[in-house]
PASEBA-1860 file (N, C-alpha, C; in nm, 3 decimals):
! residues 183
1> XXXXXXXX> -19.868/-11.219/16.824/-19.856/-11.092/16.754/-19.836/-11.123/16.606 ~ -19.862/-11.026/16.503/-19.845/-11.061/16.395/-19.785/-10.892/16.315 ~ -19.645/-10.938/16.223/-19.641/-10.816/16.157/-19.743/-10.869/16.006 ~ -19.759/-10.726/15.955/-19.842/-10.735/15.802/-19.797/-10.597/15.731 ~ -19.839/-10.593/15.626/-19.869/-10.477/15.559/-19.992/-10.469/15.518 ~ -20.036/-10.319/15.516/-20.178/-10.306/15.465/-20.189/-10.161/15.382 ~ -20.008/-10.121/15.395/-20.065/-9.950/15.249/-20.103/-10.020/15.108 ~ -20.131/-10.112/15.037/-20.171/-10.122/14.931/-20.247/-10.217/14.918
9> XXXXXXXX> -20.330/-10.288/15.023/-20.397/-10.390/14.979/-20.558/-10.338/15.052 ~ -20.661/-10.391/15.040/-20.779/-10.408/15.074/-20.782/-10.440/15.182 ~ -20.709/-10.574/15.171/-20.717/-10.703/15.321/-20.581/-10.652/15.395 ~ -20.553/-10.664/15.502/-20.389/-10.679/15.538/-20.275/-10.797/15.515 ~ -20.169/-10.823/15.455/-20.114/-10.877/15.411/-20.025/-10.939/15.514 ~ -20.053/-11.084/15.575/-20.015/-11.116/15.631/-19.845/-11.167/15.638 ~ -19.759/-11.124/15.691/-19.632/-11.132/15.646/-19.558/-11.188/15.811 ~ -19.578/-11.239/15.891/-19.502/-11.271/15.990/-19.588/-11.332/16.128
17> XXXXXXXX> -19.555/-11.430/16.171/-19.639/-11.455/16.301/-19.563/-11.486/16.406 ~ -19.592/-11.417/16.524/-19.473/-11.438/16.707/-19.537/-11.534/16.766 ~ -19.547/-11.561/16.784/-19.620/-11.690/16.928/-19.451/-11.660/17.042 ~ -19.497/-11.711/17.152/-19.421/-11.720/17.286/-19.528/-11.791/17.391 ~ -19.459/-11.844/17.472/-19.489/-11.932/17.592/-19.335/-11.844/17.701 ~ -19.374/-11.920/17.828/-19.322/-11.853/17.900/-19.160/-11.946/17.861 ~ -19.148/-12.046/17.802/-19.026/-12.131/17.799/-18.978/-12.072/17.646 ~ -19.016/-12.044/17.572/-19.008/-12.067/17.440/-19.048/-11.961/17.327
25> XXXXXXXX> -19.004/-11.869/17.235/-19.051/-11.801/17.166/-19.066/-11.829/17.000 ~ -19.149/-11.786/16.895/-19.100/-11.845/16.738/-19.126/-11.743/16.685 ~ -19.126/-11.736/16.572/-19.127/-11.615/16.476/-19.177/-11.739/16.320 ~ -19.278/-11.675/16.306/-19.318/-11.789/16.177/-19.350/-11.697/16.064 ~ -19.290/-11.788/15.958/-19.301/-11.709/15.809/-19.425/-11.755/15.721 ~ -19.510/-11.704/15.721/-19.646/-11.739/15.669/-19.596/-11.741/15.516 ~ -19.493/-11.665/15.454/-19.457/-11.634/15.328/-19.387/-11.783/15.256 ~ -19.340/-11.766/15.368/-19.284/-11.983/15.335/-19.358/-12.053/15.255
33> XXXXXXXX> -19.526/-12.033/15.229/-19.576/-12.126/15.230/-19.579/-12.257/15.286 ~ -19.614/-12.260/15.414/-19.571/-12.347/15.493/-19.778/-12.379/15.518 ~ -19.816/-12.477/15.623/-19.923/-12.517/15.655/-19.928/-12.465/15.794 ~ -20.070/-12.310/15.828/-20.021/-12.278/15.889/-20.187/-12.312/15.997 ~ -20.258/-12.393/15.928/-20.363/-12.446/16.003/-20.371/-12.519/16.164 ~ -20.235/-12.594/16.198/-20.228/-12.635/16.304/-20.249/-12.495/16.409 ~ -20.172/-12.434/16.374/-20.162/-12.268/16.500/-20.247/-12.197/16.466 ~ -20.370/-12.208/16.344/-20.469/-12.125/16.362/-20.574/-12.199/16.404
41> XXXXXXXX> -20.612/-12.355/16.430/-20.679/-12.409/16.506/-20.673/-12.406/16.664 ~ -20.530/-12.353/16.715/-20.470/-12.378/16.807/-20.532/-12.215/16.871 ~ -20.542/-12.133/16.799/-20.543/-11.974/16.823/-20.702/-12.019/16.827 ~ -20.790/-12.045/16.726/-20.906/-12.032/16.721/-20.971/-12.173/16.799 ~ -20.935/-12.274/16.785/-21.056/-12.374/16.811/-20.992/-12.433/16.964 ~ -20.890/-12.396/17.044/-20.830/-12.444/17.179/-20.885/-12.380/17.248 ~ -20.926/-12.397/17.373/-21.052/-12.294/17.455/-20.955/-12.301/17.592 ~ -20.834/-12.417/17.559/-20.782/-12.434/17.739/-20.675/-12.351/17.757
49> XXXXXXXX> -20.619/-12.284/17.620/-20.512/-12.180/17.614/-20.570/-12.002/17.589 ~ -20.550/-11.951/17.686/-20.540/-11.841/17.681/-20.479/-11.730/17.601 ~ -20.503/-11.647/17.496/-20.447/-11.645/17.372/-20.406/-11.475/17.429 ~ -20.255/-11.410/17.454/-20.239/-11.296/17.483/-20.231/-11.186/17.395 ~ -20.277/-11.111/17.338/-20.189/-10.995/17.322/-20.219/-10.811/17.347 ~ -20.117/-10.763/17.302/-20.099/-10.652/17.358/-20.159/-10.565/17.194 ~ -20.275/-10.514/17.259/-20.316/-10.419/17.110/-20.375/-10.468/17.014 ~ -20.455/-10.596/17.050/-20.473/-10.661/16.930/-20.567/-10.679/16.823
57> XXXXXXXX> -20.639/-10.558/16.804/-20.740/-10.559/16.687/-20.701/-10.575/16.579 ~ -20.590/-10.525/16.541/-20.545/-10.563/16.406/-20.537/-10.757/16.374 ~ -20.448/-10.807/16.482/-20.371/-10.945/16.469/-20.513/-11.026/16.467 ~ -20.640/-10.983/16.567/-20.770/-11.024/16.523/-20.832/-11.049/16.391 ~ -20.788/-10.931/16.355/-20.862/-10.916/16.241/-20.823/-10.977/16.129 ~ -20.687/-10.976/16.154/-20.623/-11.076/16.027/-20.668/-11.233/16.051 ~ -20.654/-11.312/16.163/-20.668/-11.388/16.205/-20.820/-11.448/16.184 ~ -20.907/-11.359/16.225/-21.091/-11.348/16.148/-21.072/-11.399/15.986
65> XXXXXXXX> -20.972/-11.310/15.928/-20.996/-11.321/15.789/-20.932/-11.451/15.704 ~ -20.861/-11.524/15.853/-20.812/-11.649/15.743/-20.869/-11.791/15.815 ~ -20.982/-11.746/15.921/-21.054/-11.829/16.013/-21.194/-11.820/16.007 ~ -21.260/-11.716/15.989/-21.395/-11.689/15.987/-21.412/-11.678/16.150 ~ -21.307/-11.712/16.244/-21.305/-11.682/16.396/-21.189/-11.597/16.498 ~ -21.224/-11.542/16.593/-21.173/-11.492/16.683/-21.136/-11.622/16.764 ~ -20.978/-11.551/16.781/-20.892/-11.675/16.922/-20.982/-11.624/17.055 ~ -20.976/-11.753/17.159/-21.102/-11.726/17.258/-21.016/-11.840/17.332
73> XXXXXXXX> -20.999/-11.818/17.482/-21.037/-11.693/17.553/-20.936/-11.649/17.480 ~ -20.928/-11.499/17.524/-20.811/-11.414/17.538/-20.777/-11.247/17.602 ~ -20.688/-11.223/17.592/-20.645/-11.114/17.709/-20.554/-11.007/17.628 ~ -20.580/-10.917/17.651/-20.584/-10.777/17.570/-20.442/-10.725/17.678 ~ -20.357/-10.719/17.668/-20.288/-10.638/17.770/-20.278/-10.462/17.782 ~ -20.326/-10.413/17.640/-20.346/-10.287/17.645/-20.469/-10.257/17.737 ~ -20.596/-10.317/17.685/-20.701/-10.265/17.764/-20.703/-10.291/17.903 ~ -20.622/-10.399/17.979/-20.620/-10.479/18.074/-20.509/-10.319/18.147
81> XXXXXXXX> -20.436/-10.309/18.062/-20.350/-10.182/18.172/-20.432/-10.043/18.120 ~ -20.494/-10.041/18.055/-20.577/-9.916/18.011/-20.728/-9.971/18.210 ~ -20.734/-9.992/18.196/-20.854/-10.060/18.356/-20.740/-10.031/18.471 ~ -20.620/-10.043/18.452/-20.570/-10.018/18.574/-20.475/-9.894/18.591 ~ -20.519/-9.826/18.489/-20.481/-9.652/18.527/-20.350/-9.663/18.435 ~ -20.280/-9.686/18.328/-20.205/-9.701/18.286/-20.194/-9.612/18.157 ~ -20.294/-9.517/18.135/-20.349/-9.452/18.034/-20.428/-9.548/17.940 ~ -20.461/-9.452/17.840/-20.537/-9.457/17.711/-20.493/-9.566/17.612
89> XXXXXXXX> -20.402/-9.556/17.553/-20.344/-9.642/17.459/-20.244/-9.662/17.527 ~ -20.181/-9.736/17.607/-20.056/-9.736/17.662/-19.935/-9.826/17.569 ~ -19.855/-9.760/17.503/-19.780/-9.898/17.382/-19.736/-9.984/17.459 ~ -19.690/-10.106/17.411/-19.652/-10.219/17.436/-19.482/-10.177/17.532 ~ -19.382/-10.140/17.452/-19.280/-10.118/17.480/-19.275/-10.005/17.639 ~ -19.362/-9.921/17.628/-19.379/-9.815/17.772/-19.425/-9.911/17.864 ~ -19.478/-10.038/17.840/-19.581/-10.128/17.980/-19.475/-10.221/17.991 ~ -19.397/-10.267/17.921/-19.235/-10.361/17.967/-19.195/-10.256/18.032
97> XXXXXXXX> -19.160/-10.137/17.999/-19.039/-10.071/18.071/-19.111/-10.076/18.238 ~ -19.239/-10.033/18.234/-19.294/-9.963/18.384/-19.319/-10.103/18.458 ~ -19.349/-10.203/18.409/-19.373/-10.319/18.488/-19.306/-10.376/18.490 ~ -19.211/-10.421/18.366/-19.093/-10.509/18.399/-18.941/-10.440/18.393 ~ -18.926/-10.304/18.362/-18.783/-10.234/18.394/-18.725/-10.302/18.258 ~ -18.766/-10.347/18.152/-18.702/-10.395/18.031/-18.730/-10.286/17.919 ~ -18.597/-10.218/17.868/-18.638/-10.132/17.773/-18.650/-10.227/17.641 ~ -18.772/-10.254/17.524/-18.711/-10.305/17.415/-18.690/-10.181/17.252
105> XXXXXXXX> -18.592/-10.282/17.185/-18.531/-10.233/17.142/-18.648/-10.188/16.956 ~ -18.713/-10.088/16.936/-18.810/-10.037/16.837/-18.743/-10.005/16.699 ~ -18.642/-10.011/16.698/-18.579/-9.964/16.554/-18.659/-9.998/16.478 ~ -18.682/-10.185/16.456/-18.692/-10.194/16.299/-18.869/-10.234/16.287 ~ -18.959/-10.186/16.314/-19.073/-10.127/16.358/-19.112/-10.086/16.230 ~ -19.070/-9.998/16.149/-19.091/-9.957/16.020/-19.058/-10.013/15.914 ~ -19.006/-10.152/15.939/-18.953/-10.262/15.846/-19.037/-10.329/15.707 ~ -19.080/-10.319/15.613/-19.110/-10.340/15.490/-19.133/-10.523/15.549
113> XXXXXXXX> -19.252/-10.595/15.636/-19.216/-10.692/15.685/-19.236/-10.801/15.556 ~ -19.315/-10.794/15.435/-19.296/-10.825/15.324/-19.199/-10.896/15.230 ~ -19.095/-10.832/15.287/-18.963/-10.853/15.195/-18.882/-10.948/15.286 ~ -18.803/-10.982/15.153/-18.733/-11.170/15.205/-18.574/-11.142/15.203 ~ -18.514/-11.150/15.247/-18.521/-11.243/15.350/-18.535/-11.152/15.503 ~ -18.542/-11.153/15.588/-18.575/-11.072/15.727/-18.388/-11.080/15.777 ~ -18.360/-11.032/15.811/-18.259/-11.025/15.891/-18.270/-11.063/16.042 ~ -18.120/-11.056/16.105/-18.155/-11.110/16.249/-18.201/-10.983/16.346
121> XXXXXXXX> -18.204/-10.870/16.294/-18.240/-10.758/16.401/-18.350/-10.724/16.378 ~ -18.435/-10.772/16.264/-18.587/-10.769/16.230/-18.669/-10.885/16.339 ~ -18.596/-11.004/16.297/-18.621/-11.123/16.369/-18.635/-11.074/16.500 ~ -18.514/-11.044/16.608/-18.542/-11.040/16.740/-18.590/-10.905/16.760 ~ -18.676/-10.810/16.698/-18.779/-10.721/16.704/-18.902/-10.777/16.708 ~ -18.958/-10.857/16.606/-19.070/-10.894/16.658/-19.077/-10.964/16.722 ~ -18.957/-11.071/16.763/-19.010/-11.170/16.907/-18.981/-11.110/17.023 ~ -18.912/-10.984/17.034/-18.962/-10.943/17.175/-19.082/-10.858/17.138
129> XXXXXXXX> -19.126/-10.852/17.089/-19.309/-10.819/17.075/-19.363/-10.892/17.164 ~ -19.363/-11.025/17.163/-19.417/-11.147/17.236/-19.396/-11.222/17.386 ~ -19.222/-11.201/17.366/-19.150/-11.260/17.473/-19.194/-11.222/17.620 ~ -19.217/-11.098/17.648/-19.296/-11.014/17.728/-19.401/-11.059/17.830 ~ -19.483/-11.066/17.692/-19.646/-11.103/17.711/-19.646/-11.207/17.835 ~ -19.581/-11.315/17.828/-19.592/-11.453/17.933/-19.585/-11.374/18.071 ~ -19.513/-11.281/18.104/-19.486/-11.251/18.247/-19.502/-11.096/18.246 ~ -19.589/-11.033/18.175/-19.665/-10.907/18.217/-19.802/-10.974/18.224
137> XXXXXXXX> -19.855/-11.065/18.179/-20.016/-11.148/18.180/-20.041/-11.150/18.307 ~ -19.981/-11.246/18.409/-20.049/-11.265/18.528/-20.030/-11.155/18.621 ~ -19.920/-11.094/18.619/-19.893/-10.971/18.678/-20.026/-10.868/18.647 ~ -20.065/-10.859/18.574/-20.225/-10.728/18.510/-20.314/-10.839/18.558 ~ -20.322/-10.945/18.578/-20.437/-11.025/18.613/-20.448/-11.053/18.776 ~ -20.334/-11.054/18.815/-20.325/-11.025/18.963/-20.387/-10.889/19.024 ~ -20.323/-10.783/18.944/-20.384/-10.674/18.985/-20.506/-10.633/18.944 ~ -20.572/-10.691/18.880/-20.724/-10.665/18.813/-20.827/-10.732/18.905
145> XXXXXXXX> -20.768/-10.837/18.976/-20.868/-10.908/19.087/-20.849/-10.849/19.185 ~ -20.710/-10.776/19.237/-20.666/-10.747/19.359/-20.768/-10.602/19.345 ~ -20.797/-10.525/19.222/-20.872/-10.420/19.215/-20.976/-10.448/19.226 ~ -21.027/-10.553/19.157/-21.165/-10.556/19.113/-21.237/-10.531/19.014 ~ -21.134/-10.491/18.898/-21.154/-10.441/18.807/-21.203/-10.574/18.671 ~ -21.175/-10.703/18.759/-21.173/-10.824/18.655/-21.282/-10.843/18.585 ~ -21.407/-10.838/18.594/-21.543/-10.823/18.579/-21.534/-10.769/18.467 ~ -21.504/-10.615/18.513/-21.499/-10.509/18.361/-21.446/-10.536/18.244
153> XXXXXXXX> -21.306/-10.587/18.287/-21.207/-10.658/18.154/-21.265/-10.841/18.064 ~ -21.310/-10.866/18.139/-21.420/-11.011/18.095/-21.494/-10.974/18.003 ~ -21.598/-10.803/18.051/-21.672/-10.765/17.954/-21.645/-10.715/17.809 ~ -21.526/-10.606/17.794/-21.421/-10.609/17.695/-21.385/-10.702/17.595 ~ -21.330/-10.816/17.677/-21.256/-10.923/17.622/-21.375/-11.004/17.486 ~ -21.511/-11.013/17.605/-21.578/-11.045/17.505/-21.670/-11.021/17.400 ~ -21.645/-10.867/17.429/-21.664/-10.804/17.297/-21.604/-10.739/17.169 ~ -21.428/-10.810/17.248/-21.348/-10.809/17.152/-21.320/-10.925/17.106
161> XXXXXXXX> -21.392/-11.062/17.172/-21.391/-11.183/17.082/-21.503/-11.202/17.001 ~ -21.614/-11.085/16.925/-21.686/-11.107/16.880/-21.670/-11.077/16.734 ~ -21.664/-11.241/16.671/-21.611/-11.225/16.549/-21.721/-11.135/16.504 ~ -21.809/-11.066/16.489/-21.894/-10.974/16.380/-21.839/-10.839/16.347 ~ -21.739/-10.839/16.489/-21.667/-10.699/16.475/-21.512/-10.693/16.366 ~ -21.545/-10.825/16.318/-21.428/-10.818/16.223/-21.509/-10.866/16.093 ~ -21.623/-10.873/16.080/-21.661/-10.948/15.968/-21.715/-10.818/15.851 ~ -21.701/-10.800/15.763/-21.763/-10.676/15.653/-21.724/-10.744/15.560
169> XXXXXXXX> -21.847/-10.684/15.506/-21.901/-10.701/15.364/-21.846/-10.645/15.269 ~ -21.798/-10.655/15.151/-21.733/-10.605/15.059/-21.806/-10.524/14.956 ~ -21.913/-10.541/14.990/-22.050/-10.461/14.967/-22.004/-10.258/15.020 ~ -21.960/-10.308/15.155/-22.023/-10.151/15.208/-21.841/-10.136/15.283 ~ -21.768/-10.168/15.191/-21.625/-10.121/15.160/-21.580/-9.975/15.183 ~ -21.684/-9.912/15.088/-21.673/-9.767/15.050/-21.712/-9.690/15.195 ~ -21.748/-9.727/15.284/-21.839/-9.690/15.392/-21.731/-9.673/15.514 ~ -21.602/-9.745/15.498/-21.499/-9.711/15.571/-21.375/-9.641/15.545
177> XXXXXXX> -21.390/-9.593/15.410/-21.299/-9.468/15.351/-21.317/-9.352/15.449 ~ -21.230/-9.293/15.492/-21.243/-9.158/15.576/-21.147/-9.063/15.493 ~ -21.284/-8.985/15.420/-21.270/-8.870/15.289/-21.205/-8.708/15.336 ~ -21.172/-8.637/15.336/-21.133/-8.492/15.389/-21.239/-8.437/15.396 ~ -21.368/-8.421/15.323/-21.501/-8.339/15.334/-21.596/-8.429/15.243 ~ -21.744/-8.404/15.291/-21.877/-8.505/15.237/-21.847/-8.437/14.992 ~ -21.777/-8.349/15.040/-21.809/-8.324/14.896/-21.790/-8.439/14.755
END
């Protein structure tokens, strides 16, 4: 998962990155200036790790823009419970509660993620963003075979790993403004 800001910039402003494993969770500060190539080779160029998240066109897209690639494979948990009757957009926090009985905690959600230093109730907001993910994954993947529905979500997946759907031209910029009327 990744927090950013994007009310004043062009690009989205990458300001925070979650990773989690089922042992282990991090929270990484891209703002550090730190070297953050190992985990975007790891997201983009590892084919034996399965890359999760919940909602993730945005974290794509940022990820496109500092890779020229989409992480591959990977698994959508919105659309994956959107295939198994879970509604439309189902948020992240409503699919912990119904599958795993874990309410998490949304306060700081509206957090300016930009600004330094983060506190500790910012911190463990976005890593339970992540923490989740490891053990709602096979659970939606169990039930997607047990449906049959796995096929369908493969097809999805890989047309949401198609980097062209994140790639634009700065050319035809103006072309994704959404104006109040053609006037």
């Amino acid at each position: 998962d990744t927090e950013f800001m994007r009310e004043n910039t062009y690009w989205p402003d990458l300001c925070l990155i979650q990773i989690a494993s089922p042992e282990e969770a991090a929270a990484i500060d891209p703002k550090a200036e730190i070297d953050l190539s190992s985990l975007l080779s790891l997201l983009v160029e590892n084919r034996e790790v399965v890359k999760v998240f919940h909602a993730g066109g945005q974290d794509l897209e940022i990820i496109h823009n500092l890779t020229d690639k989409v992480p591959y494979p990977l698994f959508d948990t919105q659309i994956a419970a959107m295939a198994l009757g879970h509604g439309e957009q189902v948020g992240y926090s409503n699919l912990i509660e119904s599958m795993l009985g874990h309410s998490i905690d949304k306060g700081a959600r509206f957090t300016d993620w930009s600004r330094r230093p983060l506190d500790k109730r910012q911190i463990d907001y976005a890593i339970a963003d992540v923490t989740h993910l490891a053990t709602v994954f096979p659970k939606l993947l169990k039930r997607l075979q047990k449906t049959g529905r796995g096929e369908w979500l493969d097809e999805e997946m890989e047309r949401l790993a198609d980097p062209s759907s994140f790639a634009f031209d700065p050319e035809d910029a103006w072309k994704r403004l959404k104006l109040p009327s053609r006037n």
